[in-house]
C-alpha positions as CSV (number, residue, x, y, z in Angstrom):
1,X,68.4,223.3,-173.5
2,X,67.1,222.0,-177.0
3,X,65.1,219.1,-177.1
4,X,64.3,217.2,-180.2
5,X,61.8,214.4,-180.9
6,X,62.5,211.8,-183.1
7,X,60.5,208.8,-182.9
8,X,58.6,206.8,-180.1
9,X,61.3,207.0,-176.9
10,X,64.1,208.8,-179.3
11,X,64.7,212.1,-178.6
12,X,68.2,213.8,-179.2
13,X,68.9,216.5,-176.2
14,X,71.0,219.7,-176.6
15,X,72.2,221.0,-173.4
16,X,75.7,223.0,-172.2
17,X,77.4,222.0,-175.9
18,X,76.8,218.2,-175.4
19,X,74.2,216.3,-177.2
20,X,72.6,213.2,-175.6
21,X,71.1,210.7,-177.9
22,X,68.5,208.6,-176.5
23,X,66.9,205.0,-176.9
24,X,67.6,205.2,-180.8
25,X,65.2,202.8,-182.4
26,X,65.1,203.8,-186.0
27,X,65.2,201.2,-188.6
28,X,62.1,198.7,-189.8
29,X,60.3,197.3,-186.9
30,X,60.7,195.9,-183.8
31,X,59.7,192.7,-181.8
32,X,59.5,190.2,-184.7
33,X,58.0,192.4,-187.0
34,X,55.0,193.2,-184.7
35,X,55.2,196.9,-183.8
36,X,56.2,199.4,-186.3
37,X,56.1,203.2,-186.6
38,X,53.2,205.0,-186.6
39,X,53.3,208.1,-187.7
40,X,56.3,207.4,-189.7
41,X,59.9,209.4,-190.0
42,X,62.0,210.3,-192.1
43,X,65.2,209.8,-189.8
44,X,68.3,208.0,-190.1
45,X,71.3,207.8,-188.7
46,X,73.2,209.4,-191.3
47,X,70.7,212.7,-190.6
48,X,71.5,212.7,-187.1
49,X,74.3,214.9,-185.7
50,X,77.2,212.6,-183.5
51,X,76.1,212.5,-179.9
52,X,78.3,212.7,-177.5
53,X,75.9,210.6,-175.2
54,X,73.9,207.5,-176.2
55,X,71.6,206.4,-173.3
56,X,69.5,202.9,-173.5
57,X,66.5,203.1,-170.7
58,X,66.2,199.6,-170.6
59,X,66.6,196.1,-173.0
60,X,63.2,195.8,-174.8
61,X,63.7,195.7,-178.6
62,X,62.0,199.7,-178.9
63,X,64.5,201.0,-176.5
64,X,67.7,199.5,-177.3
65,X,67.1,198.0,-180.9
66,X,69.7,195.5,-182.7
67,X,69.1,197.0,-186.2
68,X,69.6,200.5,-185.4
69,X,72.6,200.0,-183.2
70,X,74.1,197.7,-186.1
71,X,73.8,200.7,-188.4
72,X,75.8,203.1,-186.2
73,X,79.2,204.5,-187.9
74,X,81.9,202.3,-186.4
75,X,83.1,206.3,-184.7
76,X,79.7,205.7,-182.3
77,X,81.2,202.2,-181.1
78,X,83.2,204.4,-179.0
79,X,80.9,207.3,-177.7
80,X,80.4,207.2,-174.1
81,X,76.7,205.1,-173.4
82,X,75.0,206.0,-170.5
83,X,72.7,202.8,-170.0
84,X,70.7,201.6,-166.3
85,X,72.0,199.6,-164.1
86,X,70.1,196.7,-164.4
87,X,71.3,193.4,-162.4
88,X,70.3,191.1,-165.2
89,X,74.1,189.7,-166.6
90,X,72.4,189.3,-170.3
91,X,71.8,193.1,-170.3
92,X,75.1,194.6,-169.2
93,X,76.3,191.6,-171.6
94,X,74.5,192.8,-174.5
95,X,75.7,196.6,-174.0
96,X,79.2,196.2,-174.0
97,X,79.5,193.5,-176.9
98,X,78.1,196.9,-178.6
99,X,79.9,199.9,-177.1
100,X,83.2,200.5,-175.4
101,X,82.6,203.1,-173.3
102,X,79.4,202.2,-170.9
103,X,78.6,203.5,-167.6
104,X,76.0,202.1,-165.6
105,X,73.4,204.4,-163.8
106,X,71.7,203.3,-161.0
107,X,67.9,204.2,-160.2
108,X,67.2,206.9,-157.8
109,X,70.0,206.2,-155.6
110,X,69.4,209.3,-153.4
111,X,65.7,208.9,-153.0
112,X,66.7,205.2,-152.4
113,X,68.9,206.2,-149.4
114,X,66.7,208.7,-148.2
115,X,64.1,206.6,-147.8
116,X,66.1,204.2,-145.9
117,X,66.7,206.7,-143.2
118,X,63.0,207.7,-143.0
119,X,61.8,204.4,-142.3
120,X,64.5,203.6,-139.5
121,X,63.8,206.6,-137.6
122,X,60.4,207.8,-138.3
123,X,59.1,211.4,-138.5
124,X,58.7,212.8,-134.8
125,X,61.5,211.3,-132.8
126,X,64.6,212.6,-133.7
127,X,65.8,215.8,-134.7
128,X,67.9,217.2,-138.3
129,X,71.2,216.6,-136.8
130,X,70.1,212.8,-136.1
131,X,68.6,212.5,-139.8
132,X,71.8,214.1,-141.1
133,X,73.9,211.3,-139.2
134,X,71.8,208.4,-140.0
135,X,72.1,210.0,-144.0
136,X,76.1,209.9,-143.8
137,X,76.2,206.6,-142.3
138,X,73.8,205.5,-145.7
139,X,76.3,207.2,-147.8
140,X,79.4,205.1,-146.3
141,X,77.3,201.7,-146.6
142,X,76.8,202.6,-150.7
143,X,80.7,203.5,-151.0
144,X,79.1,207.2,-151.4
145,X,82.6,209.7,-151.0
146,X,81.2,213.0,-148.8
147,X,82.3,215.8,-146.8
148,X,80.5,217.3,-144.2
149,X,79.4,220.8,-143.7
150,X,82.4,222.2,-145.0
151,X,82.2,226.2,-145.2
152,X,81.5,228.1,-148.6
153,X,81.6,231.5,-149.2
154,X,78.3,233.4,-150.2
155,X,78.7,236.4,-152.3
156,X,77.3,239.6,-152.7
157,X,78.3,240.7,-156.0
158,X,81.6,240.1,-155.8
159,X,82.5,240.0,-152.6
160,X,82.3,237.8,-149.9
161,X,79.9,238.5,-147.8
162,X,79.3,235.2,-145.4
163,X,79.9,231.7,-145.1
164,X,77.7,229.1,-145.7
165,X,77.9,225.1,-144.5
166,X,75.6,222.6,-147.2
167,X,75.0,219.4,-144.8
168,X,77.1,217.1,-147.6
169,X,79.3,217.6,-150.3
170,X,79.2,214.5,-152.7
171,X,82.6,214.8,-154.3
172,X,83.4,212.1,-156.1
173,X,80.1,211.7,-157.5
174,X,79.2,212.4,-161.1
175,X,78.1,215.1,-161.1
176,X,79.8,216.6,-158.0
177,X,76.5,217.9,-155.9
178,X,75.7,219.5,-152.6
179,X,73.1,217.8,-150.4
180,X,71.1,220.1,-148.0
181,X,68.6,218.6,-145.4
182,X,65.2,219.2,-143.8
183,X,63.4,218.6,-141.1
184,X,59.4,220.0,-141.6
185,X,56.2,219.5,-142.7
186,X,57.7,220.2,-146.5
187,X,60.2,222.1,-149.0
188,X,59.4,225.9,-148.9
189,X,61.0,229.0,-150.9
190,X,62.9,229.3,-148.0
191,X,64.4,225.8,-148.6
192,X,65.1,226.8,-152.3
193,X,66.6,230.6,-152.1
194,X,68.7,228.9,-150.0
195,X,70.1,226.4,-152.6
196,X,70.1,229.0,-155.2
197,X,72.3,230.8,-153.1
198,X,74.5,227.7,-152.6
199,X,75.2,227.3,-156.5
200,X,75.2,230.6,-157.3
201,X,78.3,231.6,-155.0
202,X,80.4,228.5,-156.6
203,X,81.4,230.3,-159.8
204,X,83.1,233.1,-157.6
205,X,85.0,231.3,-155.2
206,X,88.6,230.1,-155.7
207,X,88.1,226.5,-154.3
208,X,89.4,224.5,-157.2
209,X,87.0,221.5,-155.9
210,X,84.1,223.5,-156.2
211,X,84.6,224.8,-159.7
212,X,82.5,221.9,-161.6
213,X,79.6,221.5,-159.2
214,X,76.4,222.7,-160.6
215,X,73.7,220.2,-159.4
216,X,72.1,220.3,-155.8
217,X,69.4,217.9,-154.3
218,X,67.0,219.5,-151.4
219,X,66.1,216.3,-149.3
220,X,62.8,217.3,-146.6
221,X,62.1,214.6,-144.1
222,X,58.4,214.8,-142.8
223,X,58.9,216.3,-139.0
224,X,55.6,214.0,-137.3
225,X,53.8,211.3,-139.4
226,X,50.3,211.3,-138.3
227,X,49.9,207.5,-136.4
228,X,46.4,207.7,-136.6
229,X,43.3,208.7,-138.6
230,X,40.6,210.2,-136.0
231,X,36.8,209.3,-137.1
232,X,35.5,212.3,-138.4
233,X,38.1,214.3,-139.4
234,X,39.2,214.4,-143.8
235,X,41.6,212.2,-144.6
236,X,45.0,214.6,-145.7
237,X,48.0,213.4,-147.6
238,X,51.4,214.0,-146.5
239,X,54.8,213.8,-148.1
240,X,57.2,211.6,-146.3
241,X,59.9,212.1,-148.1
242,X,60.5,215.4,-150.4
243,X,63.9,215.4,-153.1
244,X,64.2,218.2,-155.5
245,X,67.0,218.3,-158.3
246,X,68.7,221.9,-159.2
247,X,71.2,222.7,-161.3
248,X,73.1,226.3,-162.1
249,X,72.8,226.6,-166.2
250,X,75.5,228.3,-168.1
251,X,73.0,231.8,-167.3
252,X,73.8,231.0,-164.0
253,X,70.1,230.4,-163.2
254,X,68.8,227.9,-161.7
255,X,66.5,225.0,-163.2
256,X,64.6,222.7,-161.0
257,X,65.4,218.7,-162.8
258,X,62.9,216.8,-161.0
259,X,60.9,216.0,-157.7
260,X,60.7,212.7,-156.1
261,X,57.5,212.0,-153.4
262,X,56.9,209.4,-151.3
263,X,53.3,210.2,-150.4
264,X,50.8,208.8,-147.5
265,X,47.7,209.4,-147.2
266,X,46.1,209.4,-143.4
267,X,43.5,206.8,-144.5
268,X,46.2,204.2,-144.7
């Protein structure tokens, strides 16, 4: 992965042969003349390689900026724009009187989910398998396509070696990912080895659905939520929820994207 910075949000993103152009403000200034650049560039667009990906953050004049887009080549009218999925008709309005191609993202949708099923059963009375039902019934209520513990074969150079069974298989999402689910006080190497080993196994099997999926999510339910805080004793903080992003990279190791926590603290 190459990043490159360009200007205030602007930064133009090299990774697996695509490059991802983002929030491209780059011409005069912004907000009625009121917020310029500072230090100042020498980019334009003309100096800029042809992204494959434009993505716009959000609708403020430094993010997605009227100038700039009006000096794009008419060729970038068509380039695919990645933009969030904002509810707002004027910004969905405003993108796609500008590009052809948009998709909508939507904000955290797994983290959203997850924490749907944490706060409707709690940490302490239910079990994995009960999270991991409650999770596939979010996923049907979001229109969310998944299969179920379906078996994969784990590898040992290039054999075969064992089966393994990720808790959900998002297949129609983009990009195709494995979900795997736990019940604990928090994410471990454990937790991660086991991922790796996940991802890792996919290049070498013959399973034609498989062949594109390099991103996996480990999701950690808390296991007991402390109900009270006991005079006397230190306050701790706790991780409700736990979600970390991998992904296989074209060295076939693995790179961890993000982590999402929904903390409490016992003084709350």
């Amino acid at each position: 992965m190459k990043i490159t910075y360009i200007t205030h949000a602007c930064l133009l993103i090299e990774v697996e042969g695509k490059k991802i152009l983002t929030d491209p403000w780059l011409e005069g200034p912004c907000w009625g003349g009121s917020l310029w650049h500072f230090p100042t560039h020498n980019y334009t667009i003309k100096k800029l390689p042809k992204p494959d990906y434009i993505f716009f953050s959000h609708g403020h004049d430094d993010h997605f900026h009227e100038e700039t887009i009006k000096s794009f080549p008419d060729s970038w009218k068509k380039i695919k724009v990645l933009a969030a999925n904002f509810k707002e008709n004027w910004w969905k309005k405003a993108v796609e009187e500008k590009f052809q191609n948009v998709k909508y993202l939507d904000h955290n949708e797994i983290f959203k989910i997850s924490k749907e099923v944490y706060e409707n059963l709690g940490g302490g009375n239910f079990d994995e398998k009960d999270f991991q039902k409650a999770l596939g019934f979010e996923l049907i209520d979001n229109n969310i396509s998944y299969l179920r513990e379906f078996h994969l074969e784990i590898f040992y150079k290039d054999k075969p070696i064992k089966l393994g069974a990720p808790d959900f298989f998002l297949d129609q999402s983009k990009p195709k990912c494995f979900l795997e689910l736990k019940l604990s006080s928090g994410l471990d190497d454990t937790n991660r080895h086991q991922m790796a080993m996940y991802l890792k196994s996919i290049k070498k099997n013959n399973n034609l659905t498989l062949r594109d999926v390099k991103d996996g999510y480990l999701i950690n339910f808390l296991k007991v939520e402390p109900l009270f805080q006991f005079s006397g004793k230190k306050s701790k903080e706790f991780n409700r929820i736990e979600i970390e992003h991998f992904r296989l990279n074209d060295q076939s190791d693995i790179e961890l994207i993000n982590r999402i926590e929904d903390k409490i603290n016992t003084e709350s």
